[in-house]
N, C-alpha and C positions, 0 to 999 in steps of 0.2 A: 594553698601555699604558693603555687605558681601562676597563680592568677593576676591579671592588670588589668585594673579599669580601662576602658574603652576610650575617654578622652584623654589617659597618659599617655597610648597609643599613638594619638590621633597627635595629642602634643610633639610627642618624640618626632615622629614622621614629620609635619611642619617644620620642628627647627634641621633638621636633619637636610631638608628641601632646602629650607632661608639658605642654610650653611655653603651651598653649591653657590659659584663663580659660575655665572651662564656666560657670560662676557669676558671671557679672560683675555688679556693682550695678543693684540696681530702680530705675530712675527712681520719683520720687517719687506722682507723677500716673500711674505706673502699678500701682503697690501696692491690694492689695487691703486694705480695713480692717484686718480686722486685722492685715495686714502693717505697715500705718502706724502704727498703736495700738503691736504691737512694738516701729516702729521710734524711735519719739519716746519710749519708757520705758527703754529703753540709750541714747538720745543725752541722754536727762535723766539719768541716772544716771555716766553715763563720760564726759561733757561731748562739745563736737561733733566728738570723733572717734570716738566711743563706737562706734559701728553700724560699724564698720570689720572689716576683718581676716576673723575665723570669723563675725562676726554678716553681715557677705554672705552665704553661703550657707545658713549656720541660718535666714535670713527664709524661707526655704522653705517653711519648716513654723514657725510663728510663734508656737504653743503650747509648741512643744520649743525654741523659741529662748528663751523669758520662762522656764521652770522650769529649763534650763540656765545658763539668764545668774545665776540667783540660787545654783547652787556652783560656778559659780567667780567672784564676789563672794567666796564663804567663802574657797575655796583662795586665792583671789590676795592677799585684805585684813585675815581674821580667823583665818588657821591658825593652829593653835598650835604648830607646829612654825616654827624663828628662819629668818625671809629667806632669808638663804645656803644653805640645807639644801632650800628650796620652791624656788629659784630653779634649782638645782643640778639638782633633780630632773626640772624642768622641760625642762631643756639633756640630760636625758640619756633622755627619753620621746620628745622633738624627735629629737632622735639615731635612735634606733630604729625612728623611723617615717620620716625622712629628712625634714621635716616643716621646710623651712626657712622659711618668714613664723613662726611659733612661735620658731624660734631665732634669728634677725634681732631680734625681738621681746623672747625675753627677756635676751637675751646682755649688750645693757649694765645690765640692771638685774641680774643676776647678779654683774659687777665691782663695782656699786654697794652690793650686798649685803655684801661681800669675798670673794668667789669667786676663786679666784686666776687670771690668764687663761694658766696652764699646764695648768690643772685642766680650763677647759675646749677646751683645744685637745688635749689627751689625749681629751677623750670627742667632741668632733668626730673623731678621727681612728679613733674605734672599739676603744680601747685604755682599759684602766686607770691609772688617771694614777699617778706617785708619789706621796710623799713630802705625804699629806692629813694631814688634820686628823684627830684620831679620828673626832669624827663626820661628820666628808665618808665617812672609811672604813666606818661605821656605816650612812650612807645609801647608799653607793655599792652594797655590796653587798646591802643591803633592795630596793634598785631592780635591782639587773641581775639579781638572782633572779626578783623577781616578774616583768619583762618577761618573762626566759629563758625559767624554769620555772615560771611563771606559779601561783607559791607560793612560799614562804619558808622558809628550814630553819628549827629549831628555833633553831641559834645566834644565825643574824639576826633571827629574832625574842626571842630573849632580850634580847638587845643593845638593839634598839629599846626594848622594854619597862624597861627600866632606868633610859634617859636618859629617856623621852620618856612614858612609861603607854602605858595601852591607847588613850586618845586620838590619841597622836603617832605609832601604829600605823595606827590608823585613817587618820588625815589624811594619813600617807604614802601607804598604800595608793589613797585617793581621792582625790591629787593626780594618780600614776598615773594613773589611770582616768581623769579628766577631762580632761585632755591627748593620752588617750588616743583619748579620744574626738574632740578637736577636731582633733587631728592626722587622724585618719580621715577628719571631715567636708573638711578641706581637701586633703586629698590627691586624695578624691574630684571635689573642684569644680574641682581646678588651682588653687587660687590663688597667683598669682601675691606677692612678696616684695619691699614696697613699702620697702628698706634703702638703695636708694640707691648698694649695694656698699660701706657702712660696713660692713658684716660678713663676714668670709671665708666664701665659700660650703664649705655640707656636701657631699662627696665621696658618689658612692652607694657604701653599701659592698655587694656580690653578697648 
C-alpha cells in the first residue's frame, strides 16, 4: 500500500535537486569590485534588468561575464542573419539543453519575430515542425545537425551559404554556441524561470 517504486524515487529526488537556485543573486554590498564593476556595466547597458537571468551566475567569474556579455550583444542586436531565423534558433538550442528561463525568455520575441507558434510547439515537443518557411527549413536543419552531429553536411551548408554567405554561417553557428553556452551555465546554477507560467513549460525529453 505504501510502497514506491525505486525510479519515482529517484525521479522525485532529481526534480526536487533541478528545483534548487544554486546561484541566487549577490547582494549588492556583498560583491566583490569587480563583481560590482561587472555588475553596473550590463545594468548600464540592458537597462535595470540587465544583470538578470545568466548574468546571476556568470557574476561568478566577472571577466567571463564582460567578454561574454559583448557576443551576445552581437548575436542578440547585430546578426546578420533576420530575427525570426536567431530567435528560432534560439528556441531550438533552449530545446536541447532543456534550458527553460532561455525559452520563457525568448519565446515571445520569437512570435514577435514571426515565428509561427506551431513551429515552435513542434520544436518544444522534440519534433520537426511542418509545413516551414524555406528558410526556417534551411535553419532548422543547419541547427539540429550541428547540435546532433555536431557538424553540418555539405547540403546544409550549401544551403546556408547561398541564402545567407559565409557570414550567416558563421553567425549561425555562433548563435549555437553562445546559447549553448548560457544554457550550460544556467543549467549548472539551477536557475530558476522567472515567466510567471505565461509560457508552457518544456517537457524533459530522455
Amino acid at each position: 500500500m505504501y510502497s514506491i517504486h525505486l525510479t519515482t524515487l529517484v525521479f522525485l529526488f532529481s526534480a526536487c535537486l533541478w528545483a534548487q537556485d544554486r546561484m541566487p543573486p549577490i547582494p549588492k554590498d556583498k560583491m566583490t569590485p569587480a563583481q560590482l564593476k561587472s555588475f553596473e556595466a550590463v545594468s548600464a547597458t540592458r537597462g535595470p534588468a540587465g544583470a538578470t537571468g545568466p548574468f546571476v551566475p556568470l557574476l561568478r567569474s566577472p571577466e567571463f561575464m564582460d567578454r561574454i556579455q559583448a557576443v551576445g550583444e552581437y548575436i542578440r542586436f547585430h546578426n546578420s542573419l533576420p530575427q525570426k531565423l536567431v530567435e528560432m534558433t534560439i528556441l531550438m538550442t533552449s530545446r536541447h539543453f532543456t534550458q527553460q528561463y532561455e525559452w520563457d525568455s525568448h519565446y515571445p520575441l520569437a512570435m514577435k519575430a514571426g515565428l509561427k507558434p506551431e513551429i515552435a510547439a513542434a520544436i518544444a515537443a522534440g519534433r520537426r515542425p511542418d509545413a516551414m518557411a524555406e528558410d526556417e527549413d534551411m535553419m532548422h536543419n543547419f541547427v539540429t545537425e550541428l547540435l546532433q552531429n555536431k557538424s553540418v553536411s555539405d547540403h546544409s551548408y550549401g544551403r546556408m551559404l547561398a541564402k545567407f554567405g559565409e557570414q550567416g554561417a558563421i553567425d549561425a553557428a555562433g548563435t549555437v554556441g553562445y546559447y549553448t553556452t548560457i544554457g550550460l551555465v544556467l543549467n549548472v546554477a539551477r536557475s530558476a524561470s522567472d515567466s510567471g507560467g505565461k509560457v508552457p513549460p518544456l517537457a524533459r525529453i530522455p
